[in-house]
C-alpha positions in Angstrom: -13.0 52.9 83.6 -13.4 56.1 85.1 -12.5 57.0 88.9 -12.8 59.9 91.3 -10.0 60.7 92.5 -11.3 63.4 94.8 -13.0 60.3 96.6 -9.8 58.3 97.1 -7.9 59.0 100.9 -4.3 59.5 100.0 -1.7 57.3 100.5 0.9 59.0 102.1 4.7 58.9 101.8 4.9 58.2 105.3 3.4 55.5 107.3 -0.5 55.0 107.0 -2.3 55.9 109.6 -6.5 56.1 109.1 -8.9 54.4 111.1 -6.9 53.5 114.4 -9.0 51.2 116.6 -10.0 53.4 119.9 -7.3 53.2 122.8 -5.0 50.8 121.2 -1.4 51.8 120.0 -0.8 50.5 116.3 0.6 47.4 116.1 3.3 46.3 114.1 2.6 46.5 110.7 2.7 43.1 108.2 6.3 41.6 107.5 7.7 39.0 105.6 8.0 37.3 108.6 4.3 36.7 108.6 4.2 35.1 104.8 6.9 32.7 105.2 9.9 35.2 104.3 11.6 36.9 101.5 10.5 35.1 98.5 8.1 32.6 100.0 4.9 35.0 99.1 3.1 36.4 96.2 0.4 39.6 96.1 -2.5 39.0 93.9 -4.8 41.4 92.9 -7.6 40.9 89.9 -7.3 41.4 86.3 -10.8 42.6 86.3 -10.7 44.8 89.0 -10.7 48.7 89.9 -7.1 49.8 89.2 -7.2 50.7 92.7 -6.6 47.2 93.8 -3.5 47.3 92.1 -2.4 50.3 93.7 -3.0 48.8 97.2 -1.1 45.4 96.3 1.9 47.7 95.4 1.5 49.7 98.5 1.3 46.4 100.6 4.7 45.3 98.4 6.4 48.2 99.5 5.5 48.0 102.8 6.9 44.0 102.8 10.8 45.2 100.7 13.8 44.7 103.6 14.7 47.1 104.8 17.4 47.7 102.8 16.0 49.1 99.7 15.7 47.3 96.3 17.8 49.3 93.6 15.8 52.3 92.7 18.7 53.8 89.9 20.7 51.2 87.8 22.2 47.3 88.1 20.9 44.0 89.1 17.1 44.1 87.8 15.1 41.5 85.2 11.7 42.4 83.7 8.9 41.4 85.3 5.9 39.7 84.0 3.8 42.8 82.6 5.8 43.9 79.9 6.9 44.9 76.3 10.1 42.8 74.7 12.0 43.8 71.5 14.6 41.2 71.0 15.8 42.7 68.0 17.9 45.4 69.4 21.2 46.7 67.6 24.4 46.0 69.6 24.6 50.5 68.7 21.4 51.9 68.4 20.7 54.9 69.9 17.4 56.1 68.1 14.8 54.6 70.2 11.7 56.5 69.0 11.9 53.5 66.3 12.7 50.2 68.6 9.8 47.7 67.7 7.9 46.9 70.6 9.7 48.9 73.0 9.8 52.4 70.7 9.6 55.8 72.9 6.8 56.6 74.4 5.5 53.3 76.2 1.9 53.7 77.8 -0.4 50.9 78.5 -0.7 50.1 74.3 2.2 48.2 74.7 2.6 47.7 78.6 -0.9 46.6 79.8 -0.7 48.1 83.3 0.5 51.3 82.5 -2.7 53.8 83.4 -5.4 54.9 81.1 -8.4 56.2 82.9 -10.9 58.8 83.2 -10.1 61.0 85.9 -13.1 63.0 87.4 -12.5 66.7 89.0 -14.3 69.6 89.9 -12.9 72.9 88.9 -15.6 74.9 90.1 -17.6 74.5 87.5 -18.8 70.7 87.9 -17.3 67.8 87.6 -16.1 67.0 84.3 -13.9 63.9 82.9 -10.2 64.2 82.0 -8.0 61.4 81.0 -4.9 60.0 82.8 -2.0 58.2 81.0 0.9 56.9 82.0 4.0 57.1 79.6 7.7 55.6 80.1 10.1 58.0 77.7 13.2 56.6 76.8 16.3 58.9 75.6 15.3 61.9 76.6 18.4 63.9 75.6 19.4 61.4 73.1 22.4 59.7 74.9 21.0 56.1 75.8 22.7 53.5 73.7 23.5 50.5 73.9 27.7 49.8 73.5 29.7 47.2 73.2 33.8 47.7 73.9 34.5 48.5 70.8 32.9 52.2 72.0 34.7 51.6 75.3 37.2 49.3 76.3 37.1 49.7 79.9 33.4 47.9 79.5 33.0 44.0 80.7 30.6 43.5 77.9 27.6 44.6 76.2 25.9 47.4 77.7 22.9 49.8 77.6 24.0 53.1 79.1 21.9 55.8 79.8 22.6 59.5 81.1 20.7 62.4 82.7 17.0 62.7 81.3 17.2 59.3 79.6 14.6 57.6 81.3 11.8 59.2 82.4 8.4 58.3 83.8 5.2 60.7 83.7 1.8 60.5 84.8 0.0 62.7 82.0 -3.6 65.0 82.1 -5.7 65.7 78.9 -4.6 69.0 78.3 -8.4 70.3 78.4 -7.4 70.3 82.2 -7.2 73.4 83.7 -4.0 72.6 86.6 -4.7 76.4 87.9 -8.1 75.3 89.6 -6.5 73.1 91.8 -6.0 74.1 95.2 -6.2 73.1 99.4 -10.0 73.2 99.3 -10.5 77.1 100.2 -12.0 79.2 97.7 -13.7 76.1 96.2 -10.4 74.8 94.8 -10.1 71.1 95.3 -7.6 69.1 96.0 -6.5 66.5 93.0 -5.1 62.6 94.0 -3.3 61.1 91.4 -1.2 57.8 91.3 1.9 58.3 90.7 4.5 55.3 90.4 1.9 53.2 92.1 1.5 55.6 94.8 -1.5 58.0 95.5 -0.2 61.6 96.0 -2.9 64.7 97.4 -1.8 68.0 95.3 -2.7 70.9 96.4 -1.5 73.3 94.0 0.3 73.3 90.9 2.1 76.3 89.3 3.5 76.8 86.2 4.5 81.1 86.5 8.6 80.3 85.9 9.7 76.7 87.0 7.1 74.5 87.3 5.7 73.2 90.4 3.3 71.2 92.7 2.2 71.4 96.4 1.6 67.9 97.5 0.3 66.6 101.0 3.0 64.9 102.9 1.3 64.5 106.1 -1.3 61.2 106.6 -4.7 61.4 108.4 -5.6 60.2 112.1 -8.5 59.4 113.9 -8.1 59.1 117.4 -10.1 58.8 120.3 -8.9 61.0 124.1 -5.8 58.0 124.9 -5.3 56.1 121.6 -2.1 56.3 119.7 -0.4 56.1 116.6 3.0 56.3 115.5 4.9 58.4 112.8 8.6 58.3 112.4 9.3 56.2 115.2 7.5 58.1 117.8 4.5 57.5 119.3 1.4 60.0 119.1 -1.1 60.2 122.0 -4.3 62.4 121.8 -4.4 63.2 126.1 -7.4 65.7 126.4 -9.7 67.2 124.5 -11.2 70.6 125.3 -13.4 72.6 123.5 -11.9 73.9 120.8 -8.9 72.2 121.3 -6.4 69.4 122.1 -3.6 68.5 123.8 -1.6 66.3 121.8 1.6 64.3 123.4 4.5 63.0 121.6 7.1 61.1 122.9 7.2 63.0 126.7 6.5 66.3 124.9 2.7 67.9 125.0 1.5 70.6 123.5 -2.0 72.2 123.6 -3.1 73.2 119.6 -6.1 75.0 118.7 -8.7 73.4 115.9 -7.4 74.5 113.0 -4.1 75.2 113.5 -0.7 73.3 113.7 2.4 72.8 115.8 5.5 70.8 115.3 5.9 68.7 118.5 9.2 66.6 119.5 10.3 67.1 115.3 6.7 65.9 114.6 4.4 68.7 112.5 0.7 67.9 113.9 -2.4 69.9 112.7 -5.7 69.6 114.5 -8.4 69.6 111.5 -11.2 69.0 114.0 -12.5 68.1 117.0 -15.6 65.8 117.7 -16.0 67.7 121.4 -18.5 65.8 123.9 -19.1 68.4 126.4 -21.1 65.5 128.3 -18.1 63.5 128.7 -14.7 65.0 127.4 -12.9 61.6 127.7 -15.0 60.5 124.7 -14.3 63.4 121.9 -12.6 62.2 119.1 -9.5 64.5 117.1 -9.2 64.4 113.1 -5.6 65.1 112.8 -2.9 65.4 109.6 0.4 64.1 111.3 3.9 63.9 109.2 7.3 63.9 109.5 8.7 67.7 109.8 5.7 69.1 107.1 2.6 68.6 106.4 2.4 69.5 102.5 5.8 70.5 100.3 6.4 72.2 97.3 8.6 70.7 94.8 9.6 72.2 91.4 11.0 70.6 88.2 14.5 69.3 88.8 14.2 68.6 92.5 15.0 65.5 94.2 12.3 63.1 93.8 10.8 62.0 97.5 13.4 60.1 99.6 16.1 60.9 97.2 19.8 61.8 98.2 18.8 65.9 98.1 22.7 67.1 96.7 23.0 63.8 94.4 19.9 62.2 93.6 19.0 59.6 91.6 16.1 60.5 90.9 14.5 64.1 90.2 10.7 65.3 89.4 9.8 65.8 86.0 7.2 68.3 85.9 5.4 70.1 83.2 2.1 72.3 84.5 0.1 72.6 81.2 -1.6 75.2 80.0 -5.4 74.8 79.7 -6.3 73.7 75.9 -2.7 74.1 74.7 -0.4 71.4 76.8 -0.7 68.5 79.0 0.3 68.4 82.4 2.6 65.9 83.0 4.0 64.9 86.6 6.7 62.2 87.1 10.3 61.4 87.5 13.5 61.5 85.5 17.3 60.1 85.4 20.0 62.2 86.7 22.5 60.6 87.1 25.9 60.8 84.6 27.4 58.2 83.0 30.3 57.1 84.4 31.8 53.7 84.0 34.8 54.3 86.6 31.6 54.1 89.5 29.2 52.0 87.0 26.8 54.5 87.0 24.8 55.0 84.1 25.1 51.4 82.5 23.3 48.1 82.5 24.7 44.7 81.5 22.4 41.7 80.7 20.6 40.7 83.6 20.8 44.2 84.9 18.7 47.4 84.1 17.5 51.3 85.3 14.2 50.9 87.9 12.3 53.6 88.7 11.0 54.5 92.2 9.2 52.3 94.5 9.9 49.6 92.3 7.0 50.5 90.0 9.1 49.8 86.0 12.2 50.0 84.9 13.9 49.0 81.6 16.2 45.9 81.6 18.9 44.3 79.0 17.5 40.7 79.2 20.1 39.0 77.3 21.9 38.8 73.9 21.1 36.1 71.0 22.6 33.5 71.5 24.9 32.4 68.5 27.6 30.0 67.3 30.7 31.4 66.4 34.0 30.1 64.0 36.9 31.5 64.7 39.2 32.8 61.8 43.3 33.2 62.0 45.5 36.2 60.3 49.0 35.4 60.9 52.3 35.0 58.1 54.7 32.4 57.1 56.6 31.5 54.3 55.5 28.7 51.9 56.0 27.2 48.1 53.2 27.5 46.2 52.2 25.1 42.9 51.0 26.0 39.7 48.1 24.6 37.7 50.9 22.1 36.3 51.6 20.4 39.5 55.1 22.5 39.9 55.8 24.1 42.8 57.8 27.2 43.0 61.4 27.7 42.9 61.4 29.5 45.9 58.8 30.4 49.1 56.5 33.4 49.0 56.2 35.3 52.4 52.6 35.5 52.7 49.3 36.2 55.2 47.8 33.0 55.8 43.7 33.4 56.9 42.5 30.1 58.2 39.4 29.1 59.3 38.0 26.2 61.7 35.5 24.8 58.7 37.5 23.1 55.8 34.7 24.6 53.6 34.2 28.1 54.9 36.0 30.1 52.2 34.3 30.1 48.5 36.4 31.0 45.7 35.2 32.0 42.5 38.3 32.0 40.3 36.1 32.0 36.1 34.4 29.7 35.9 36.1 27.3 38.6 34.7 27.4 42.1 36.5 26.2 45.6 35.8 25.5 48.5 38.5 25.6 51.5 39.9 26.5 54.9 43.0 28.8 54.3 44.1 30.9 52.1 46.9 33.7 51.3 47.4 36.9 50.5 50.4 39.0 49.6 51.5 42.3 50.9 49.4 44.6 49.2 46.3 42.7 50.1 45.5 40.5 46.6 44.4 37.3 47.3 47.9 34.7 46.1 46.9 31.3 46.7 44.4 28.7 48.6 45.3 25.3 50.0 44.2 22.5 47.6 42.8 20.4 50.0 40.6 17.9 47.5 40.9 19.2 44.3 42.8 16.1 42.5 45.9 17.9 42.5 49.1 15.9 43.1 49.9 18.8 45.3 46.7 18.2 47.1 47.6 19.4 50.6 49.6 22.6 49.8 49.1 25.9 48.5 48.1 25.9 45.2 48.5 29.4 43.2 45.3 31.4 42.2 45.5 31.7 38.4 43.2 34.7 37.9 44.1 37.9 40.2 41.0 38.8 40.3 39.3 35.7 41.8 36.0 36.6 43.8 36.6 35.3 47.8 34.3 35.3 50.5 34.3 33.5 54.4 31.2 31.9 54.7 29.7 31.3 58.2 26.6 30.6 59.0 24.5 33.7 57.5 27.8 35.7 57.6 29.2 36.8 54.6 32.7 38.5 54.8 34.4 39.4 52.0 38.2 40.6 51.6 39.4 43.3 49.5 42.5 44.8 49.1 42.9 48.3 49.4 45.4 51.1 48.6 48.5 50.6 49.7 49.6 47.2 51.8 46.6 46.7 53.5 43.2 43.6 53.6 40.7 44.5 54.7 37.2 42.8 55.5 34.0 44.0 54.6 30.1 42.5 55.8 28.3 41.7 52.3 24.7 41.2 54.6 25.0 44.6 56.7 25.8 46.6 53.0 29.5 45.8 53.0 30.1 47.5 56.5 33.7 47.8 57.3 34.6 44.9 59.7 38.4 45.1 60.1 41.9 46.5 57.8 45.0 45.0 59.0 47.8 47.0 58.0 50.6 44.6 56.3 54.4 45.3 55.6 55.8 45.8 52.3 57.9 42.0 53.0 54.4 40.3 54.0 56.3 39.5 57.2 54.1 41.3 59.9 51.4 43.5 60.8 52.5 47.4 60.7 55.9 49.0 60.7 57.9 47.1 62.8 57.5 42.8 63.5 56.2 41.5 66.8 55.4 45.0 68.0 51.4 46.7 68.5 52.1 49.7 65.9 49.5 52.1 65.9 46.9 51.1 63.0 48.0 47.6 62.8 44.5 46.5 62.9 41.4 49.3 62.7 38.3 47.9 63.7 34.5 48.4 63.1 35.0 51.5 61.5 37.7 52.2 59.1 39.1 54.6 61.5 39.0 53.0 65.2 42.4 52.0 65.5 42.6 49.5 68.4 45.6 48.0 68.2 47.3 48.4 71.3 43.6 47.5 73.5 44.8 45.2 76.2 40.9 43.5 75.9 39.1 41.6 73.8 37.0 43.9 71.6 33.4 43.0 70.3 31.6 45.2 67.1 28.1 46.4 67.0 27.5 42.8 64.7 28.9 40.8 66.9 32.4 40.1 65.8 35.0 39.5 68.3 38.9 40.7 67.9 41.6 38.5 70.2 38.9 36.6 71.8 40.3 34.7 75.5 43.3 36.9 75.0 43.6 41.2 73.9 44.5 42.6 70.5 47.9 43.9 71.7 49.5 40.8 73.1 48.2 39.0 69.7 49.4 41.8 67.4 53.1 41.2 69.5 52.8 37.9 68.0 51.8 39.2 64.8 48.7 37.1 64.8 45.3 38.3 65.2 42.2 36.4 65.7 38.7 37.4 65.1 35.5 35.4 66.0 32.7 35.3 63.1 29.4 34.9 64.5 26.9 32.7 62.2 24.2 35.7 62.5 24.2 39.5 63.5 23.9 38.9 67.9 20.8 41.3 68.6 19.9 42.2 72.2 16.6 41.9 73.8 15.4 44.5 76.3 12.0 44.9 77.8 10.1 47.5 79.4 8.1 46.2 82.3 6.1 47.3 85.8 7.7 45.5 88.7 11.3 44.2 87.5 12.9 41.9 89.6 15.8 43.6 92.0 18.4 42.0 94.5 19.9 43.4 97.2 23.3 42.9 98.8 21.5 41.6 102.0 18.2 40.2 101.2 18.7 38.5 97.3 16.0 38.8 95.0 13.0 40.3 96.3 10.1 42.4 94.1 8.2 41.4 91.2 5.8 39.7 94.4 2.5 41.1 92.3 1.2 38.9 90.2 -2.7 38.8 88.4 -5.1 36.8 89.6 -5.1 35.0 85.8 -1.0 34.1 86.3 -1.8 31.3 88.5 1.4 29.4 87.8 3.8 32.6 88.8 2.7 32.6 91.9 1.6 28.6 92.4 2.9 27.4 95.7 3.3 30.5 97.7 2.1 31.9 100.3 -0.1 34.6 99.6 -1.8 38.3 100.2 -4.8 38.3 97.8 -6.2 42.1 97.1 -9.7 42.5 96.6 -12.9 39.6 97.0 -13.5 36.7 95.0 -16.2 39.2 92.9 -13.3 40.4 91.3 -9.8 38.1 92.0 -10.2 34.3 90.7 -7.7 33.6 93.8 -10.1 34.9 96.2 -12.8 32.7 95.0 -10.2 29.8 95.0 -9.0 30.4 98.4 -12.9 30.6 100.2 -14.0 27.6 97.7 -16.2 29.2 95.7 -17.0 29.5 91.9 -15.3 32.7 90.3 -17.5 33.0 87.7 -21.1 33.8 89.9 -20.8 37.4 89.0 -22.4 40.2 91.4 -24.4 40.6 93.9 -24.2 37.0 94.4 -20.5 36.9 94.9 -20.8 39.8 97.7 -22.4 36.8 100.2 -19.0 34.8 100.0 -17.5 37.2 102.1 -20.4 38.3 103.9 -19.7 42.2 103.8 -22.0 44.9 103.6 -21.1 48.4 102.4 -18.7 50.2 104.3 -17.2 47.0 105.2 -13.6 45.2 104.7 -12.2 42.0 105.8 -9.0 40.0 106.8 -9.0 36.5 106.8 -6.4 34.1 106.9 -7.7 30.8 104.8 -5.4 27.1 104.4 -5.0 26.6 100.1 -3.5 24.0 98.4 0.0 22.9 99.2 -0.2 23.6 102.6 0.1 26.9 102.2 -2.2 30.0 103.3 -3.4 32.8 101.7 -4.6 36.5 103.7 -7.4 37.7 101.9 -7.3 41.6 102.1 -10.8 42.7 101.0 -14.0 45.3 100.8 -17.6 45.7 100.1 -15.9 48.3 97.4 -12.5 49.2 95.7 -12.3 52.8 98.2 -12.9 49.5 100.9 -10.2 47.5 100.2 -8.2 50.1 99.9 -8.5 51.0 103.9 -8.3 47.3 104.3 -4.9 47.3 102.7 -4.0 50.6 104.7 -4.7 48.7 107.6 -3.1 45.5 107.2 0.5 47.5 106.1 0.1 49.5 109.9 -1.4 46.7 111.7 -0.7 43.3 110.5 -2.6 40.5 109.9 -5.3 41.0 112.4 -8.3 38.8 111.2 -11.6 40.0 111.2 -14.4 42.0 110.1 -14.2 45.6 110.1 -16.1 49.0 109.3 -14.6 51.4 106.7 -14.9 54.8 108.4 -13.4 54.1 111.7 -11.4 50.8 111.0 -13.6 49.2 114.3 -13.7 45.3 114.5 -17.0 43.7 113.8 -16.8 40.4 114.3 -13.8 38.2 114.4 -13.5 36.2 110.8 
């Protein structure tokens, strides 16, 4: 699909403004108020349609979020329903270039909605096609990871943690482009729109001479008649007289007289007269093309600054930008993380059910949830007990041993020649070689106690689920534990006292290395947590490591399978606010009828292209064009607002034009004005006929 964007009116980063109706003051715009409330309406654009339609369903989301803003850095976000899942994420990876479904970059191969167009400019030599892509980058500087509290015990559970330049969002040109043609529209240097995080920005310029920049438009257009208003940033804009060659322009209480062509800031408002439509006949009915906005009209922002509506000395957010140089790099325009990790202010981290969301709600990454898995729990702790031989006799005296006992009667295997066991405890002596096993139902008379190991060398392994652990002794008094399925990765040593009495030096005390953990050289025992591995294994679960280790007992939790994470990378996540709950993730495709079944609902674009149009007027959605152009009866240069009754008892607004550039003023009108039914003309946003 290729588009224009020279042809597409911006959409501004302040309130839209085109196409005010003569002599009337803009109304309020649409609220939730009008849908039912927060979470009682869906947007629905069509799967078929102009990627313009989608833009305008997220612009008309935006314009319906509380107005306390939906979590644009990290925390409290689930993936929404255009995405890309890998569920089989490694409790410590940190390589993401490599991450199945969800491997660095994303662009619309694996998340459908991500942009890949033809873009269409002129750069003074014709018009010639360029394509656009849209890329999410994960671990830019190579610090996302996910952790568990085995990398920090201050954590309250599995996290993904990301730092500056870890997640990144760009809006990419064929580097055939050449970014020095673009310009304000003198010296036949045109201007450039491009959608960026589901917004439309006008650049004006774009520099890449030291650090990288662009000029964008921050003013909005207005078309206003001698006495008709509009409003920007609270205050209200009145065009009073025209004269020739200029206008006086009121904002407020506060006029001012501006030439055509030039520009004044008025009451903290920065106006520009473009034009004048003069009637010398009859001054009352000239008409003024103005570019209003809040302090500027355009800004320049370089590489590193605070992204638009961003805290300016500690955003969130920051543009990414890199101005390419014609036939050697891309230009690529977007946003970036910058914010530190710190887990003292929870910055810089996402549990499961939380994630990182970009700007205007547009994607984000999320840590759905962790596999869910069956653990047994497994008991080191000593005592002192007689053991019996092969002959039935028991020992003249007790052996102080360490006792591992599992929940399953069956869970250890013992190879011992060529005899095989099967049991729930067994012991160990001080330098970590395996002593004895209870014979539980082995026809011994002694059946019920500890029964001696005849061969030293007896092959052992704890057996849960797919789990494989095997214990080894290693030099000095020490067992430790290593994971047969993961290549015999070091899953715990416990340090053991020459008397087999206790862990570590001294008995009912946290020593330091009484117990190392995940690697053979993270000594945690005195953690006053829980801890959990990168596999999944749990030391002192319901309790900490250092109150066990007083006890000298230790537990550790044996999961029946590695526990994987799944994240996604999606466009719209889900977000909650403190005041509002969940809110976002209101866009849905015409083809997800059941997401958005009994709502209330905005539907973007006519039934020629949105099955839920055609469902809402009663009409087929399969007549194809021009046939379906009748069902709304528009002509070109037309759009439309109707409020229809659907199924349920519910209602839908249908926001819709003759063409995509149409709807997309029908959109811009229905965010400034509300839901004002009727039938209107493009250009000058005039009521035809009431639908």
């Amino acid at each position: 699909m290729k588009f224009n964007f020279k042809k597409i009116s911006a959409i501004a980063t302040s309130v839209l403004m085109t196409g005010m109706t003569v002599g009337t003051a803009m109304a309020a715009g649409i609220r939730p108020a009008d849908l039912g409330g927060q979470g009682n309406f869906a947007i629905v654009y069509g799967s078929t349609a102009n990627s313009m339609d989608q833009a305008q369903a997220t612009a008309i989301d935006l314009a319906l979020k509380p107005s306390t803003s939906p979590v644009t850095g990290d925390r409290s976000a689930t993936a929404g329903s255009d995405k890309a899942t890998e569920d089989d994420v490694a409790l410590n990876e940190a390589t993401w270039t490599s991450v199945g479904d969800i491997s660095s970059p994303i662009t619309y191969k694996k998340v459908k909605g991500l942009l890949n167009e033809d873009l269409s400019f002129d750069d003074g030599n014709g018009d010639k096609d360029y394509e656009i892509q849209e890329k999410i980058v994960l671990n830019g500087d190579g610090n996302m990871k996910m952790k568990t509290t085995l990398d920090d015990d201050e954590l309250k559970g599995v996290a993904l943690t990301f730092e500056e330049n870890d997640f990144s969002y760009h809006l990419c040109i064929q580097k055939t482009f050449n970014a020095s043609t673009v310009g304000d529209g003198d010296d036949d240097e045109e201007s450039i729109i491009l959608p960026i995080l589901g917004k439309e920005y006008e650049i004006i310029g774009m520099e890449n001479t030291g650090t990288h920049s662009i000029s964008v438009v921050t003013s909005s257009d207005a078309t206003l008649n001698v006495g008709s208003k509009t409003v920007v940033a609270g205050k209200e804009i009145v065009f009073k007289t025209a004269f020739d060659g200029s206008a006086e322009i009121l904002i407020d209480g506060t006029s001012k007289n501006i030439k055509e062509g030039s520009e004044a800031k008025v009451n903290g408002i920065r106006v520009k007269v473009v034009s004048i439509g003069y009637n010398s006949n009859d001054p009352s009915q000239s008409v003024a093309f103005l570019k209003v906005g809040e302090d500027k009209l355009k800004n320049t922002y370089e590489d590193g600054d605070a992204f638009i509506g961003e805290d300016e000395d500690k955003p969130t957010w920051v543009w990414d930008i890199v101005v390419g140089n014609k036939d050697s790099t891309e230009t690529c325009i977007g946003v970036r993380y910058d914010r530190p990790y710190d887990l003292d202010k929870e910055e810089g981290l996402a549990y499961v059910g939380e994630g990182l969301v970009l700007p205007n709600n547009y994607a984000g990454i999320t840590l759905d949830s962790l596999l869910e898995v069956e653990y047994q729990k497994a008991k080191f702790y000593f005592d002192d007990l007689y053991l019996y031989n092969t002959t039935y006799d028991r020992g003249a005296a007790k052996k102080d041993v360490l006792i591992v006992e599992l929940e399953d009667e069956e869970a250890i295997e013992i190879t011992d020649g060529a005899s095989k066991y099967e049991t729930s405890k067994i012991a160990y002596n001080s330098t970590g070689s395996l002593y004895a096993f209870l014979d539980e139902d082995y026809d011994y008379s002694s059946s019920g106690e500890f029964r001696a190991i005849a061969n030293a060398t007896a092959a052992v392994k704890i057996i849960v689920g797919e789990t494989e652990l095997v214990p080894t002794n290693t030099a000095g008094t020490k067992l430790a534990l290593v994971n047969s399925v993961k290549s015999n990765a070091h899953v715990m040593t416990l340090n053991i006292s020459a008397a087999t009495t206790h862990f570590g030096t001294n008995k009912e005390d946290a020593d330091a290395n009484d117990v190392l953990f995940g690697s053979a050289s993270d000594d945690i025992s005195t953690a006053d947590v829980e801890i959990m591995d990168h596999y999944g294994f749990i030391l002192a679960e319901g309790s900490d490591v250092e109150s066990q280790l007083e006890k000298d007992s230790i537990t550790l939790s044996i999961p029946e399978e590695e526990v994987l994470a799944t994240l996604s990378v999606s466009l719209d996540p889900k977000t909650s606010t403190t005041s509002t709950g969940s809110v976002g993730n209101m866009i849905f495709r015409d083809t997800e009828a059941s997401s958005y079944a009994g709502k209330n609902l905005v539907i973007v674009g006519g039934s020629c292209v949105n099955s839920a149009a055609a469902s809402a007027l009663g009409v087929p959605s399969d007549r194809g064009t021009p046939g379906c152009y009748a069902d709304t009866g528009l002509s070109a240069g037309q759009f439309l607002i109707q409020k229809k009754t659907i199924d349920g008892g519910k209602f839908a607004i249908i926001v819709a034009g003759y063409e995509a550039n149409d709807t997309q003023t029908a959109a811009s009108y229905v965010i400034n004005n509300g839901v004002v039914e009727g039938k209107y003309t493009t250009v000058t946003s005039e009521k035809i006929t009431t639908a």
